[in-house]
Backbone bond lengths (Angstrom), bond angles and torsions (degrees), N, CA, C in turn:
res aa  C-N    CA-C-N  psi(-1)  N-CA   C-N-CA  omega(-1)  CA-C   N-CA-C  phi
1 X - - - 1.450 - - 1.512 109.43 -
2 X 1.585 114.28 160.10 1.506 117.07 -167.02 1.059 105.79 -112.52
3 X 1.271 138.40 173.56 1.353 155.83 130.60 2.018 106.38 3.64
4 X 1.466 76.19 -44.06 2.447 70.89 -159.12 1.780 84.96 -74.75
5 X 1.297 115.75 -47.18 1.236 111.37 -162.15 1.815 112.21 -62.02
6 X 0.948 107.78 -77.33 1.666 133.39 171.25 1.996 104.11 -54.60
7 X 1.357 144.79 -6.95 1.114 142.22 -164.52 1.512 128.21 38.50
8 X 1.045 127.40 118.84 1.625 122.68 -154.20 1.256 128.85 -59.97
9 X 1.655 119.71 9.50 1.426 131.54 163.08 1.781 94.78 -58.37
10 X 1.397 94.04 -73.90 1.473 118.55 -178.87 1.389 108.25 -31.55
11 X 1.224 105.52 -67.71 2.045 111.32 -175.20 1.363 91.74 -31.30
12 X 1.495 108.86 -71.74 1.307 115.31 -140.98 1.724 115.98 -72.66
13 X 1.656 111.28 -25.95 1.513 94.81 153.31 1.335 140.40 -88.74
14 X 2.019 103.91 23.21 1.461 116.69 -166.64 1.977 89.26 -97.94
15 X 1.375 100.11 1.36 1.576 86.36 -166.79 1.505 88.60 -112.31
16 X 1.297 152.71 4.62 0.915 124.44 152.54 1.912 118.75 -123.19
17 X 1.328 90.01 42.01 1.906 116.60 176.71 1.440 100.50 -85.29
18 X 1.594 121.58 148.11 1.474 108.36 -164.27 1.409 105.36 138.48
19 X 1.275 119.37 166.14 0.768 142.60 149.45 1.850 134.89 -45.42
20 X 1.292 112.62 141.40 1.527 105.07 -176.78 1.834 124.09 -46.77
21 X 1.382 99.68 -38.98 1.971 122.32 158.68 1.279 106.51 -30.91
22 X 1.791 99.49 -78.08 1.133 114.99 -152.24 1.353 119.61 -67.65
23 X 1.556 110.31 -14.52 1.650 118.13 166.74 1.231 101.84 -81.87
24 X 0.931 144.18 -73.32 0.993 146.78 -173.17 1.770 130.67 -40.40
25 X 1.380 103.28 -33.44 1.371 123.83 156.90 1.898 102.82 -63.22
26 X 1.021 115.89 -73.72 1.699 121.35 -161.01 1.583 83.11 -57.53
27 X 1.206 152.03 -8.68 1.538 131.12 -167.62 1.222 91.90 -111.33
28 X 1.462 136.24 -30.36 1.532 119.68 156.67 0.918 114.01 -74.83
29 X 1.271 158.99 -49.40 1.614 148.25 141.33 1.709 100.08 12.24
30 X 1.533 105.26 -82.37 1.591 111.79 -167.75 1.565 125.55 -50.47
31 X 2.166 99.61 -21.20 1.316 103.77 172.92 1.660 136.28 111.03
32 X 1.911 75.90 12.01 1.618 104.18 165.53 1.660 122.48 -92.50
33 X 0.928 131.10 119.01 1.271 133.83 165.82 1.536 123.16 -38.18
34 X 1.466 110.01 124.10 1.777 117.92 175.65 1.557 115.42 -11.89
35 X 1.236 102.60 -62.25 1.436 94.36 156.59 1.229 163.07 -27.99
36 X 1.018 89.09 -71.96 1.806 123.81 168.89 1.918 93.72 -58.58
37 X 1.468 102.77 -69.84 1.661 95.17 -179.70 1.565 120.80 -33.37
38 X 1.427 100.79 -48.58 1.592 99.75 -164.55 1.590 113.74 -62.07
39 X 1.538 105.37 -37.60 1.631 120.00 176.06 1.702 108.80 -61.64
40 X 1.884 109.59 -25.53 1.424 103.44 -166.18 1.663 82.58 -88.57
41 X 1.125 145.95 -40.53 1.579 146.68 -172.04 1.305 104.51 -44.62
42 X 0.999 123.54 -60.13 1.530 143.71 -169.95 1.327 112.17 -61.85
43 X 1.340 129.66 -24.61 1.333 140.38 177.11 1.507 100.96 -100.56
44 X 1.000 132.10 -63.29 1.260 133.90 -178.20 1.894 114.29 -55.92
45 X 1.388 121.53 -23.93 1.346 132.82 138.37 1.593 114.19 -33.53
46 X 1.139 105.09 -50.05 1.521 92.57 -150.30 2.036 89.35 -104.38
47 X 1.181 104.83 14.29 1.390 94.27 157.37 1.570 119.36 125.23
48 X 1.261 78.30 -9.11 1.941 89.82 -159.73 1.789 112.37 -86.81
49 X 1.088 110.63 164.57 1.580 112.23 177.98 1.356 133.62 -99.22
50 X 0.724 130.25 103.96 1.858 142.29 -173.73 1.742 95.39 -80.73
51 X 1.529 96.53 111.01 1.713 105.77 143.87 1.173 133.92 -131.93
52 X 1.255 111.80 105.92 1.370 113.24 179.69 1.499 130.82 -84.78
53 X 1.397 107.42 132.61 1.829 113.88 -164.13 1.943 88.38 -93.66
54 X 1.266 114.31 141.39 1.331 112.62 164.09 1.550 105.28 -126.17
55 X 1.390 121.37 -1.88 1.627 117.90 164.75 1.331 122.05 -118.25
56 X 1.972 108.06 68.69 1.280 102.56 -172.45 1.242 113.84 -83.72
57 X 1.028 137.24 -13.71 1.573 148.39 179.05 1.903 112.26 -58.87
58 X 1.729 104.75 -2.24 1.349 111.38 -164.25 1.483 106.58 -130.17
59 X 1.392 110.87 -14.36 1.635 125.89 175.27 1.869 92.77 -82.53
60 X 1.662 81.68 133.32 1.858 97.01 161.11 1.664 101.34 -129.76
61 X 1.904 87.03 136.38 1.103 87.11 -177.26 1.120 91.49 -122.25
């Protein structure tokens, strides 16, 4: 299911639902180091929200 169906709160914590791997895999995917994943797993466990910007050179703040 997509975004229109499921609403993109939903999408977006359906993509990192899973297994300890499978987070951890999609956060090296995005281009964080083993590390870094395991520390982002561990937070995202306990509830919290990960957003990652990959076009900061285009945000004005």
């Amino acid at each position: 299911m997509g975004a229109k169906v499921t609403g993109v709160s939903t999408a977006l914590k359906n993509v990192f639902k899973g297994k300890g791997d499978t987070i951890r895999s999609k956060l090296n995917e995005i281009g964080f180091d083993k590390s870094k994943s395991e520390q982002l797993k561990v937070e995202l466990d306990k509830g919290k929200t990960l957003l990652v910007v990959t076009n900061q050179e285009q945000i004005d703040i």
